[in-house]
FIKOLZA-1660 file (N, C-alpha, C; in steps of 0.1 Angstrom, whole numbers, plus 5000, padded with zeros to 4 digits):
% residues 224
   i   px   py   pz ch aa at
   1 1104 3235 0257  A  X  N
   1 1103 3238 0271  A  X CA
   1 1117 3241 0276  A  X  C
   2 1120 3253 0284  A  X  N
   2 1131 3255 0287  A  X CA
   2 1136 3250 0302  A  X  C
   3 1148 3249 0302  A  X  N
   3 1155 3238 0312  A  X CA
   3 1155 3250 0323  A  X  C
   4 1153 3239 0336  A  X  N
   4 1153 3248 0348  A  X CA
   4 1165 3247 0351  A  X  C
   5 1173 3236 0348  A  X  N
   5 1188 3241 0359  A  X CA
   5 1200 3234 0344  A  X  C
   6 1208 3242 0345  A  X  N
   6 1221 3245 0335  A  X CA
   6 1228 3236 0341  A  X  C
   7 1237 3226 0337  A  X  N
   7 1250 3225 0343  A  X CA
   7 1265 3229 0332  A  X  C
   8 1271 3236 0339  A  X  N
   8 1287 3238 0332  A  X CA
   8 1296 3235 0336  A  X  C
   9 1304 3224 0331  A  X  N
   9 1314 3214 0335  A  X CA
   9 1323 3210 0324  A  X  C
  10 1336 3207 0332  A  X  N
  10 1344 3196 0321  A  X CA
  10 1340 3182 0319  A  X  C
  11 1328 3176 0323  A  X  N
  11 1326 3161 0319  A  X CA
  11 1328 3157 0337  A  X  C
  12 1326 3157 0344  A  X  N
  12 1330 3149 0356  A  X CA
  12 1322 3140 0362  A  X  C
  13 1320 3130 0366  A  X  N
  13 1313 3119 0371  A  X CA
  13 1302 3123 0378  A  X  C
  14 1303 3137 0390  A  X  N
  14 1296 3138 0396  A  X CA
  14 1285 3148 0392  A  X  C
  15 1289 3156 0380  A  X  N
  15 1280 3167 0377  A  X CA
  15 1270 3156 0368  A  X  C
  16 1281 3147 0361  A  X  N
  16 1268 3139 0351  A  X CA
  16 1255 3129 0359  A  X  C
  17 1262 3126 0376  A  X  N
  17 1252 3122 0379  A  X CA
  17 1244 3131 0388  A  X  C
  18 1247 3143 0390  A  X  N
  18 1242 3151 0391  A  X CA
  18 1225 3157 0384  A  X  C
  19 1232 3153 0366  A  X  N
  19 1214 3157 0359  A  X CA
  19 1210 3145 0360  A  X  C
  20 1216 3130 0364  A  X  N
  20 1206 3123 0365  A  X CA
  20 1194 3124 0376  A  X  C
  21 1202 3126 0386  A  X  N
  21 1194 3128 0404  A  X CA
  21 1183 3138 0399  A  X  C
  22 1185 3147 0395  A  X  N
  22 1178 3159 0390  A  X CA
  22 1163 3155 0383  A  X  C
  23 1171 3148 0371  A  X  N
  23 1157 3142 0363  A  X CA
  23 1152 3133 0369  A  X  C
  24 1158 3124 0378  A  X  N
  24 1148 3113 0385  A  X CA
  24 1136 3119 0397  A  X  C
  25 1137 3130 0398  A  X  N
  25 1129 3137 0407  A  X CA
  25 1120 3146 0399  A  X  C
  26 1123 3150 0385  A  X  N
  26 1111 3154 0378  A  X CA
  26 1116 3168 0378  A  X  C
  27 1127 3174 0374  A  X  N
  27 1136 3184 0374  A  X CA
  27 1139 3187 0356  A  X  C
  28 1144 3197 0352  A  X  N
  28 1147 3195 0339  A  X CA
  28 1160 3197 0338  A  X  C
  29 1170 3192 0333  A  X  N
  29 1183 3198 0333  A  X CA
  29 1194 3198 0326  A  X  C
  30 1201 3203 0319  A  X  N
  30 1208 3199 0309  A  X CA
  30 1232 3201 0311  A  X  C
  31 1235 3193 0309  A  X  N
  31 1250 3195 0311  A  X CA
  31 1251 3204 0297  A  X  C
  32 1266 3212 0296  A  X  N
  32 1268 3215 0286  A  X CA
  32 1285 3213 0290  A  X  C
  33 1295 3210 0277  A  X  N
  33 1309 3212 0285  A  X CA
  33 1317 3223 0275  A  X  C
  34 1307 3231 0270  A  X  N
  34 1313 3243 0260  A  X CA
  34 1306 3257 0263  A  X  C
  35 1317 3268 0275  A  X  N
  35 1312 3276 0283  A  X CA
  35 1307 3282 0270  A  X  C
  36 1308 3289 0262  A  X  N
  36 1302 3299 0252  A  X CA
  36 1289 3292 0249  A  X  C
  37 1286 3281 0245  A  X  N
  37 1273 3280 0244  A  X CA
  37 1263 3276 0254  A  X  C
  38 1271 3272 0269  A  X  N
  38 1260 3277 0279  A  X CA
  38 1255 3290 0283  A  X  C
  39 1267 3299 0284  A  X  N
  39 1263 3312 0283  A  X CA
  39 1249 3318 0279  A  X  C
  40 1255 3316 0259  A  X  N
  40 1247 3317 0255  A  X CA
  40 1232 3316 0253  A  X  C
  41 1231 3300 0254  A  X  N
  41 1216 3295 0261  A  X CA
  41 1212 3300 0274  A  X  C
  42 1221 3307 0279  A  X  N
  42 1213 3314 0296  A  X CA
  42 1210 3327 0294  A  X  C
  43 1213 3331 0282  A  X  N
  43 1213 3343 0281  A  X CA
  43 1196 3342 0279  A  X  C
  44 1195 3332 0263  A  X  N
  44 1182 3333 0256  A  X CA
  44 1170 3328 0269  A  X  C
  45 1175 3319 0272  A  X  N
  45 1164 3311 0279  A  X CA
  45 1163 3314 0298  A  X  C
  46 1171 3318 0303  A  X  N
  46 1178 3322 0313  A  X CA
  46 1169 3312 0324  A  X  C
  47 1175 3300 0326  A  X  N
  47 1174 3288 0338  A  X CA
  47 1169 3296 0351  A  X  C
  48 1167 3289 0357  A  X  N
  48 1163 3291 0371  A  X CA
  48 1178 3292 0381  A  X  C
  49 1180 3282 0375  A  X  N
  49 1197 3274 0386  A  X CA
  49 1205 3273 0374  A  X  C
  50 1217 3280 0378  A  X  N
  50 1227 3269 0370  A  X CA
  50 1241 3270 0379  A  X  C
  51 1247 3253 0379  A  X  N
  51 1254 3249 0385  A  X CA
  51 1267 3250 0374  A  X  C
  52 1280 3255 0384  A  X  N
  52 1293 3263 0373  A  X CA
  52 1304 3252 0380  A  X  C
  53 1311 3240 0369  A  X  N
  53 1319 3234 0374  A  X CA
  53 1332 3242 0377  A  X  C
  54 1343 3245 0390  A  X  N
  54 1349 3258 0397  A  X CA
  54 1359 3255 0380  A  X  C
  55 1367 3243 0378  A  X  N
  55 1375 3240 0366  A  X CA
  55 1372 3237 0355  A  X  C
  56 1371 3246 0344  A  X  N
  56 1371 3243 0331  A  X CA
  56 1374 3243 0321  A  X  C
  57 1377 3239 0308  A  X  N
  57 1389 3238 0300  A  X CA
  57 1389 3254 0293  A  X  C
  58 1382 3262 0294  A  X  N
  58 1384 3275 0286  A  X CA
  58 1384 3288 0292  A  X  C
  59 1377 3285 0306  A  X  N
  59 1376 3297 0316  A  X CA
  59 1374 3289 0330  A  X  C
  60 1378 3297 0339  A  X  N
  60 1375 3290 0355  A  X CA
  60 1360 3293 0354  A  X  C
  61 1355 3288 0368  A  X  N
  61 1341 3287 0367  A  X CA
  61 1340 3302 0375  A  X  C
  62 1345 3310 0382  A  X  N
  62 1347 3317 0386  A  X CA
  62 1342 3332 0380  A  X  C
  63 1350 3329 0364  A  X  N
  63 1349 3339 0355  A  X CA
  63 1335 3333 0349  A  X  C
  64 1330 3323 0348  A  X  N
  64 1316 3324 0346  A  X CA
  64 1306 3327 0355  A  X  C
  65 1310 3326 0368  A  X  N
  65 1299 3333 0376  A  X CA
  65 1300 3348 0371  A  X  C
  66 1312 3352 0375  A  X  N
  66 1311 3371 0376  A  X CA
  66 1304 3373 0363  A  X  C
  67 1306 3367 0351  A  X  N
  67 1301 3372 0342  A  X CA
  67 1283 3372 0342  A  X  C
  68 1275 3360 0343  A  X  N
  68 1267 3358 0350  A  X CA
  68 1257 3363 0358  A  X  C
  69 1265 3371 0368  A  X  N
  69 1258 3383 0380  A  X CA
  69 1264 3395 0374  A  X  C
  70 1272 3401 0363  A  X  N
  70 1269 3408 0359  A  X CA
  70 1262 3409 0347  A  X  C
  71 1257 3406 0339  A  X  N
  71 1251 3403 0332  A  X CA
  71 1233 3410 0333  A  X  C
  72 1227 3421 0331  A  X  N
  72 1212 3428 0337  A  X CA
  72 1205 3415 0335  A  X  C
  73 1205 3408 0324  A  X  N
  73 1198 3399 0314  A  X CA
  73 1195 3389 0324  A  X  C
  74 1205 3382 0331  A  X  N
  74 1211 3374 0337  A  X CA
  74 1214 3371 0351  A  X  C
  75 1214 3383 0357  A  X  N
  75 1218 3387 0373  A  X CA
  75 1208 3378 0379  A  X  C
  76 1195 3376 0377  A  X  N
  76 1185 3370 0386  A  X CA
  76 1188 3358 0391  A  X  C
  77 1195 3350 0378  A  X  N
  77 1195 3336 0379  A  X CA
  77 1201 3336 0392  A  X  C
  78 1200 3316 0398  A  X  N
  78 1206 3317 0408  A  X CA
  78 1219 3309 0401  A  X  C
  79 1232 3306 0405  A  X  N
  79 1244 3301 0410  A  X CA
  79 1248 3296 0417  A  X  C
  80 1252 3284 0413  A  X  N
  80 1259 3270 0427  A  X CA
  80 1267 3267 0424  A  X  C
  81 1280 3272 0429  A  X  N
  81 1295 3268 0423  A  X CA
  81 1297 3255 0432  A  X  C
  82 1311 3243 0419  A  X  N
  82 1314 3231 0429  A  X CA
  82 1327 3236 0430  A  X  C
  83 1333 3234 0439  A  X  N
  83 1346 3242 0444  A  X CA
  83 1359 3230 0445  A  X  C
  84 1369 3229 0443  A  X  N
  84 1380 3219 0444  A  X CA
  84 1388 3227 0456  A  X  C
  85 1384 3241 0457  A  X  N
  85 1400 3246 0469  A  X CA
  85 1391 3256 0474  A  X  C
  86 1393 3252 0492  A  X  N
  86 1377 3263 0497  A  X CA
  86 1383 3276 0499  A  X  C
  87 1399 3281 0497  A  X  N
  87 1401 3297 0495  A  X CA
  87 1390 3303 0487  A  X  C
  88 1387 3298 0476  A  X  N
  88 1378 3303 0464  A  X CA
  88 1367 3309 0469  A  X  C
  89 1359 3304 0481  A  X  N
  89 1344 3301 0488  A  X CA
  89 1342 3321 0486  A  X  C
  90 1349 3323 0495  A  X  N
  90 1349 3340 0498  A  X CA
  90 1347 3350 0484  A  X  C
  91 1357 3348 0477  A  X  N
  91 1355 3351 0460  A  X CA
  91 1340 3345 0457  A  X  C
  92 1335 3338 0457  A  X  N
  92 1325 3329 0445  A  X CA
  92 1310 3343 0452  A  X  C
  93 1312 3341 0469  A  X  N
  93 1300 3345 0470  A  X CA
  93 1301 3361 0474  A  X  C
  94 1313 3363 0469  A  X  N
  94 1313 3381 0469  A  X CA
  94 1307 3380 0452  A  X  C
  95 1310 3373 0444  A  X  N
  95 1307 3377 0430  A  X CA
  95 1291 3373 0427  A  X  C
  96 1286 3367 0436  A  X  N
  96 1272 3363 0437  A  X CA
  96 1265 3352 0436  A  X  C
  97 1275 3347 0439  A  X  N
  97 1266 3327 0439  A  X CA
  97 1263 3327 0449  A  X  C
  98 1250 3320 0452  A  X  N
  98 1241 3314 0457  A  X CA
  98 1240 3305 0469  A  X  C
  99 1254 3298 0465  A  X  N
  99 1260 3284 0474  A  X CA
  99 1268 3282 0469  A  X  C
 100 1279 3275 0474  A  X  N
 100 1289 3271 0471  A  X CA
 100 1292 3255 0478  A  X  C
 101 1299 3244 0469  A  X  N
 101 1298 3233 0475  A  X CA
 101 1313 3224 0475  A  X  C
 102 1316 3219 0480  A  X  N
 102 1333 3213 0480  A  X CA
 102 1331 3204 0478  A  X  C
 103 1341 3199 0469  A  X  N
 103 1343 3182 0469  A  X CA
 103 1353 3180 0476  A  X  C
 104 1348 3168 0480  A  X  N
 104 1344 3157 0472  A  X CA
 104 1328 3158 0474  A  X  C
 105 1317 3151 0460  A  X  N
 105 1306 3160 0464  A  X CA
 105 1297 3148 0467  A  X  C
 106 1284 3151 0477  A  X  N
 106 1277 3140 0477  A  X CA
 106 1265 3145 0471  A  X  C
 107 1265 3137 0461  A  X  N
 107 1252 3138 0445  A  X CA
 107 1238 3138 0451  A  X  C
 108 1234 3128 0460  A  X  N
 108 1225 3130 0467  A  X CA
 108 1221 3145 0475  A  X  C
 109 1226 3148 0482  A  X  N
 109 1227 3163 0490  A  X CA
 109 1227 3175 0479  A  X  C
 110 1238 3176 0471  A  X  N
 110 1233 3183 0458  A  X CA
 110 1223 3186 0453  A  X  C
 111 1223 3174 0448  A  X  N
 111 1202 3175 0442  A  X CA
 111 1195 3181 0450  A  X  C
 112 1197 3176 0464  A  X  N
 112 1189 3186 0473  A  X CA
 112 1186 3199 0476  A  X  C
 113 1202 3204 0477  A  X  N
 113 1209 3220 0476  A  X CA
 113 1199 3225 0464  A  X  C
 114 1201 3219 0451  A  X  N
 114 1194 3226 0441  A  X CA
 114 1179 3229 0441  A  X  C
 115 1170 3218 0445  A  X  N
 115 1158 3218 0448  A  X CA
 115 1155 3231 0452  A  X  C
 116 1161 3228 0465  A  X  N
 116 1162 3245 0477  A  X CA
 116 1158 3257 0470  A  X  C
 117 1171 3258 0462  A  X  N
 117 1172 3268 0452  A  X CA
 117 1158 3270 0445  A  X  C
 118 1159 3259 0436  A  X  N
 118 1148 3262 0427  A  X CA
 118 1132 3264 0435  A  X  C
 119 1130 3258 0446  A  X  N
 119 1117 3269 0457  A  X CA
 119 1125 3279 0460  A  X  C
 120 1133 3285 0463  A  X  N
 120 1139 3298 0463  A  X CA
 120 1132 3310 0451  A  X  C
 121 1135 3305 0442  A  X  N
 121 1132 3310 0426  A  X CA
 121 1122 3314 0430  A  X  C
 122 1110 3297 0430  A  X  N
 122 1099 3300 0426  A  X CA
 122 1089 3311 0434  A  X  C
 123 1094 3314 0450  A  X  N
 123 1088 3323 0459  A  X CA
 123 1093 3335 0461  A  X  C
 124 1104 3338 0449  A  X  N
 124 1109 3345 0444  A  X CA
 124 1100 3355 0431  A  X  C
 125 1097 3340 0423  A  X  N
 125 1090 3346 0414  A  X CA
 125 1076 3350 0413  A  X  C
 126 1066 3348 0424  A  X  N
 126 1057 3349 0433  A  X CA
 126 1055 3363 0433  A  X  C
 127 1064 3370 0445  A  X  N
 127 1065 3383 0447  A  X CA
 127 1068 3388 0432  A  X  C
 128 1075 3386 0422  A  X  N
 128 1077 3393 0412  A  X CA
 128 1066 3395 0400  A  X  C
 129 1056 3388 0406  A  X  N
 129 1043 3387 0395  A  X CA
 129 1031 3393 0402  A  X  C
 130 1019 3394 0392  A  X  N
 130 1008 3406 0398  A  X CA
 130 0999 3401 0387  A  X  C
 131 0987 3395 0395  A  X  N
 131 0980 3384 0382  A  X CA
 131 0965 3393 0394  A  X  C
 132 0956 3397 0383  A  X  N
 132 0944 3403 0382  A  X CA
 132 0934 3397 0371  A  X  C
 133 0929 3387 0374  A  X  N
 133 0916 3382 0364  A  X CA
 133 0926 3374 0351  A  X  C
 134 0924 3377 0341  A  X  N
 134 0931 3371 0331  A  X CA
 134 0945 3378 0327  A  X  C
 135 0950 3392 0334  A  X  N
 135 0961 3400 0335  A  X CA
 135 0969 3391 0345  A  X  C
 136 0985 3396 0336  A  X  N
 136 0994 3388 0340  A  X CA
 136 1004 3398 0341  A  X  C
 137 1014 3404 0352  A  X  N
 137 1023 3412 0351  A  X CA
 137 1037 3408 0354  A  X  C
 138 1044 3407 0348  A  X  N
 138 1058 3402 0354  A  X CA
 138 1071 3410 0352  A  X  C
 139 1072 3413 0368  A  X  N
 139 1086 3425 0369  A  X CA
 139 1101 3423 0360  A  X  C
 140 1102 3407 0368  A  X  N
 140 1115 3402 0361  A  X CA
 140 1118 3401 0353  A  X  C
 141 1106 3399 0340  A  X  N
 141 1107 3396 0329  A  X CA
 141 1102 3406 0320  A  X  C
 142 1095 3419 0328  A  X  N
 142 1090 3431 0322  A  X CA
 142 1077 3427 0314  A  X  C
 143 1071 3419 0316  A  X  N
 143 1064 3412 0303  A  X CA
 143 1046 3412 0309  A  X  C
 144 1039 3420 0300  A  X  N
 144 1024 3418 0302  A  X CA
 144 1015 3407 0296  A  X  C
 145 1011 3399 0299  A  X  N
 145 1002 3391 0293  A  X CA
 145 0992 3389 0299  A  X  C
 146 0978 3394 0285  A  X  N
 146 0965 3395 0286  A  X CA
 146 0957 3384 0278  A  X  C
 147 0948 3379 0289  A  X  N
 147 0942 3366 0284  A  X CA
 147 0956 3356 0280  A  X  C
 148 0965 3355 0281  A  X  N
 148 0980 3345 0281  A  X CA
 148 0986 3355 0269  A  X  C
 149 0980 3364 0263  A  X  N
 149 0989 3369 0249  A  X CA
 149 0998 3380 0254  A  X  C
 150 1009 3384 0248  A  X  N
 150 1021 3388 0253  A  X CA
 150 1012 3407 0250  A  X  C
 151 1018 3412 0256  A  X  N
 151 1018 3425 0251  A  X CA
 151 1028 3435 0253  A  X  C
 152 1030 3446 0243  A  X  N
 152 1041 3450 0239  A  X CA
 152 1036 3465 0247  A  X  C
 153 1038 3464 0254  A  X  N
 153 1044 3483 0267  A  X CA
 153 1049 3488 0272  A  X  C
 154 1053 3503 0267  A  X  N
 154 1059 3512 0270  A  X CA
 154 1062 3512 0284  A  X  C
 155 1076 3516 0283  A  X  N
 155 1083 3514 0302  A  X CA
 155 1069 3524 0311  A  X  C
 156 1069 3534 0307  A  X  N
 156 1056 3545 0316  A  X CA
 156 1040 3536 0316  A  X  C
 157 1037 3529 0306  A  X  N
 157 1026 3520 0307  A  X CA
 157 1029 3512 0316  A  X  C
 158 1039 3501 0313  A  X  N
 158 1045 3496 0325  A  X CA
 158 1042 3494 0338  A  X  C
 159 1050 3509 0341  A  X  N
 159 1047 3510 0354  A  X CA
 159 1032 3515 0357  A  X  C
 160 1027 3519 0349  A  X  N
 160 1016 3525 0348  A  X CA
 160 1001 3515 0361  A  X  C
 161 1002 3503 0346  A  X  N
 161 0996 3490 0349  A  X CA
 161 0999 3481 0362  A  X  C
 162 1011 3483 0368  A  X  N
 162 1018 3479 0375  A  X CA
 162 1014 3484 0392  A  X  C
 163 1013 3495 0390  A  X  N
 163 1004 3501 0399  A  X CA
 163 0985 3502 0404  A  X  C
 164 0981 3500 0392  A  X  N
 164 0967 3501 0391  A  X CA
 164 0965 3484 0396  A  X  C
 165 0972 3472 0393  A  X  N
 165 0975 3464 0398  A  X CA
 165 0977 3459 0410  A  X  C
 166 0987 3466 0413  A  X  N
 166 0991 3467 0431  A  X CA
 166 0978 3470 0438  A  X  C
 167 0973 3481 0433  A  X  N
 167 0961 3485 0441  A  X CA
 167 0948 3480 0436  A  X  C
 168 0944 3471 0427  A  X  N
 168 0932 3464 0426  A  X CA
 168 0923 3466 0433  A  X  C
 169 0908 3472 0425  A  X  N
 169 0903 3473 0433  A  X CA
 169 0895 3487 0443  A  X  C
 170 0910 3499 0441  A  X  N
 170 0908 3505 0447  A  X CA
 170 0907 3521 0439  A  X  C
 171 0903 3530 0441  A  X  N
 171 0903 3536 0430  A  X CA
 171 0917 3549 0433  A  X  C
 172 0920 3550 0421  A  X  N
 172 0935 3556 0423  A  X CA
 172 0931 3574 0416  A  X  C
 173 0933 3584 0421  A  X  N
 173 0927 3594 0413  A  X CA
 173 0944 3600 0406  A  X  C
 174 0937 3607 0393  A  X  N
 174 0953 3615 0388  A  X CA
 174 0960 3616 0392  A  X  C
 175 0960 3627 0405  A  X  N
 175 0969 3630 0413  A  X CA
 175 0976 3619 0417  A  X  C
 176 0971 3613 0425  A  X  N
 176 0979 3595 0434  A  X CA
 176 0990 3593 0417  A  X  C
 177 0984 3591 0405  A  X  N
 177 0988 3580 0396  A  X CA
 177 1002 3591 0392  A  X  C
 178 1002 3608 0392  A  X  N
 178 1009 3613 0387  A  X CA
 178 1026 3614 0399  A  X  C
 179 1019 3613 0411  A  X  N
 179 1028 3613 0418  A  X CA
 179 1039 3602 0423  A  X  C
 180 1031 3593 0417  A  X  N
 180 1037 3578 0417  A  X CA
 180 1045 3577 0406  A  X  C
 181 1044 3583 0390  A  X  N
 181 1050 3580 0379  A  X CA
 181 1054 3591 0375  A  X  C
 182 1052 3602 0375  A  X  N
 182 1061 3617 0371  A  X CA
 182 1064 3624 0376  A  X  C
 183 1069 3632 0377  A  X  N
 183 1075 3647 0383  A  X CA
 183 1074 3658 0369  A  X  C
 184 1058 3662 0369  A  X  N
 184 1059 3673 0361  A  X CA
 184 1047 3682 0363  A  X  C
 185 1047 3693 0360  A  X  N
 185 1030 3702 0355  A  X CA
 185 1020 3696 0359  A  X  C
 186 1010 3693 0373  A  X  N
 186 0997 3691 0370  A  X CA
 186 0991 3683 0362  A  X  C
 187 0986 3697 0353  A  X  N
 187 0976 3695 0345  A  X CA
 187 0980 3692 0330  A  X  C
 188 0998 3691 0330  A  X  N
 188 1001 3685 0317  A  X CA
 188 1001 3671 0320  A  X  C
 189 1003 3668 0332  A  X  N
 189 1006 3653 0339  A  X CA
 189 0995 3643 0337  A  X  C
 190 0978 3650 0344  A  X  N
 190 0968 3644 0343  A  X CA
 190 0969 3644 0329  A  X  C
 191 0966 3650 0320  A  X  N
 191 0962 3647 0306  A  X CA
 191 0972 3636 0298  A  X  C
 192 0990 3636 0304  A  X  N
 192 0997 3623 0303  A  X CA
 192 0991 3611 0305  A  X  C
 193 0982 3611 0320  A  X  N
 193 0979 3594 0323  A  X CA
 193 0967 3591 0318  A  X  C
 194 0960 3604 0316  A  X  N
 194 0943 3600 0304  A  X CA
 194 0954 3595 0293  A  X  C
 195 0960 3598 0283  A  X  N
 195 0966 3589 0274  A  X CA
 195 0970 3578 0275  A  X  C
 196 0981 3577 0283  A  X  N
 196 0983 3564 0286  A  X CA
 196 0975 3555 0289  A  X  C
 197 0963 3558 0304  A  X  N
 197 0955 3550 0301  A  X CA
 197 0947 3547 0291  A  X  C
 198 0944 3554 0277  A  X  N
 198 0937 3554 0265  A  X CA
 198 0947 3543 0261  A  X  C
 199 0958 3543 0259  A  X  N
 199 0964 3533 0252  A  X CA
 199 0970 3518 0252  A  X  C
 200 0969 3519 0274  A  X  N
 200 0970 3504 0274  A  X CA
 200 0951 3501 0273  A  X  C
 201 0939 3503 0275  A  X  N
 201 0933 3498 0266  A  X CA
 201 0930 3495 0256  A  X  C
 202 0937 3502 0251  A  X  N
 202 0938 3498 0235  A  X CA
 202 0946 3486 0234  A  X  C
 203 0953 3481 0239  A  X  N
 203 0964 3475 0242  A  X CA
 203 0957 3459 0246  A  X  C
 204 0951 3462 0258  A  X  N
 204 0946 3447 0262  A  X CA
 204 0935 3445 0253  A  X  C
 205 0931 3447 0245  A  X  N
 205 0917 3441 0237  A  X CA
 205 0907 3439 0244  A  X  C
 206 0901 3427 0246  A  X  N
 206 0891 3423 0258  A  X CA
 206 0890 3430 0269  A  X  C
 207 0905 3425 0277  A  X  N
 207 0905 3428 0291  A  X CA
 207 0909 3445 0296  A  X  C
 208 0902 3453 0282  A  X  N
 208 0900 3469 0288  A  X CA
 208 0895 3469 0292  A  X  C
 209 0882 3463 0299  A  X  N
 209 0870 3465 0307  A  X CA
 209 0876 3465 0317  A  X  C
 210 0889 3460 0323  A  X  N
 210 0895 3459 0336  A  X CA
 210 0904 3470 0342  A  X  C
 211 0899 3477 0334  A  X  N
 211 0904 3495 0337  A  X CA
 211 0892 3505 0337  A  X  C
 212 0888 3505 0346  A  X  N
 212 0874 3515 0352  A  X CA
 212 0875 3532 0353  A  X  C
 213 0867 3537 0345  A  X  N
 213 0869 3552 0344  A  X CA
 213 0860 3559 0356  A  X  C
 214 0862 3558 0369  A  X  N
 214 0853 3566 0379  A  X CA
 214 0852 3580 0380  A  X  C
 215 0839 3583 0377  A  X  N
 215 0836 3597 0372  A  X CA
 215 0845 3607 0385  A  X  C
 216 0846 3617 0378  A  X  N
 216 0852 3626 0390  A  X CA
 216 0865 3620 0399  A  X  C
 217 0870 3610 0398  A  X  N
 217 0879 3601 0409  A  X CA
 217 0892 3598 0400  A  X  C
 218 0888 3591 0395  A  X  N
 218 0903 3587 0385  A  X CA
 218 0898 3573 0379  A  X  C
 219 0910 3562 0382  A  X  N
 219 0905 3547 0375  A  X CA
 219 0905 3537 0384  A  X  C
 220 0902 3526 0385  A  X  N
 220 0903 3517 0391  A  X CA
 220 0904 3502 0382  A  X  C
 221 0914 3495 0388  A  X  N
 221 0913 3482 0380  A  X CA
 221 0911 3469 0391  A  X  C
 222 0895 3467 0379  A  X  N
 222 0891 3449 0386  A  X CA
 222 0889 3444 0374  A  X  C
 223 0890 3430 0378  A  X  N
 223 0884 3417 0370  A  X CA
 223 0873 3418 0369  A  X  C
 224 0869 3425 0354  A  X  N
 224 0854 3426 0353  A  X CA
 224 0852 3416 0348  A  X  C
% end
């Protein structure tokens, strides 16, 4: 199970009781005090929150944020710098953190700040998903899952599905689907999204019945 909130620190009193507060509220969270392999694990797993201690023995926390929000992989996460010197504040949240907090810190209120955050995320991640019947669409993560199985689609499918989605329900004819996803030829266009649509059915197994072929009109997708 992957950890919702990171911490990166030199070891300090208040970050360690920091993941305690965390876990005592039913949070998941893990310290690390070796920036390359927090990184790393945010890369793979990419946390919800992670908190960047401002001082650390191999890089400032600073140079982990920017890296961080620049990062495509990575940019979404949120960022909570702890700060020792409040010049920094202006820097931290031009480079994209989230919040920023000075010590001396109160561990209590923290946990709090984080919480925040992590409903931040989650109504965040809300709008970034598009769930139809046993269809599962997820922007952020690019990722289709049918009946919970992962499926593997082309960026143009993608968006494809993504749309038929949005409009659940409604029926979308060539034209609408071509003008939303290409700029080309008509009639080379329509015969593009008859394929595509041929092939994310193929694609969801089962739940191709949730892509409707309306005679004369175009397609329509419900939870059949």
């Amino acid at each position: 199970m992957n950890e919702q909130v990171i911490i990166i620190t030199k070891g300090s009193t208040d970050t360690r009781n920091l993941v305690q507060g965390l876990k005592s509220i039913g949070i998941r969270a893990r310290l690390f005090t070796d920036g390359r392999a927090a990184l790393d694990m945010v890369e793979d797993q990419r946390p919800a929150v992670i908190v960047i201690d401002s001082q650390f023995p191999d890089r400032s926390g600073l140079d982990l944020c920017r890296i961080v929000k620049t990062d495509r992989r990575t940019r979404s996460v949120f960022v909570l710098l702890l700060l020792d010197n409040p010049t920094y504040q202006r820097e931290a949240f031009e480079l994209g953190a989230a919040d920023c907090v000075l010590r001396p810190v109160n561990v209590q209120q923290l946990v709090l700040q984080v919480r925040n955050l992590l409903s931040s995320v989650s109504e965040s991640a809300k709008a970034e998903e598009l769930k139809v019947g046993d269809l599962l669409l997820d922007r952020a993560r690019h990722e289709v899952r049918a009946a919970n199985n992962v499926i593997q689609c082309t960026p143009k499918e993608f968006v494809l599905l993504s749309v038929l989605m949005e409009r659940s329900g409604r029926v979308q004819t060539r034209e609408q689907l071509l003008n939303d996803l290409w700029e080309c030829d008509a009639e080379i266009g329509q015969r593009a999204i008859d394929r595509h649509i041929c092939f994310l059915r193929a694609k969801l197994g089962p739940l191709h019945r949730y892509i409707e072929t309306v005679p004369s009109a175009g397609y329509r997708l419900v939870a059949a």
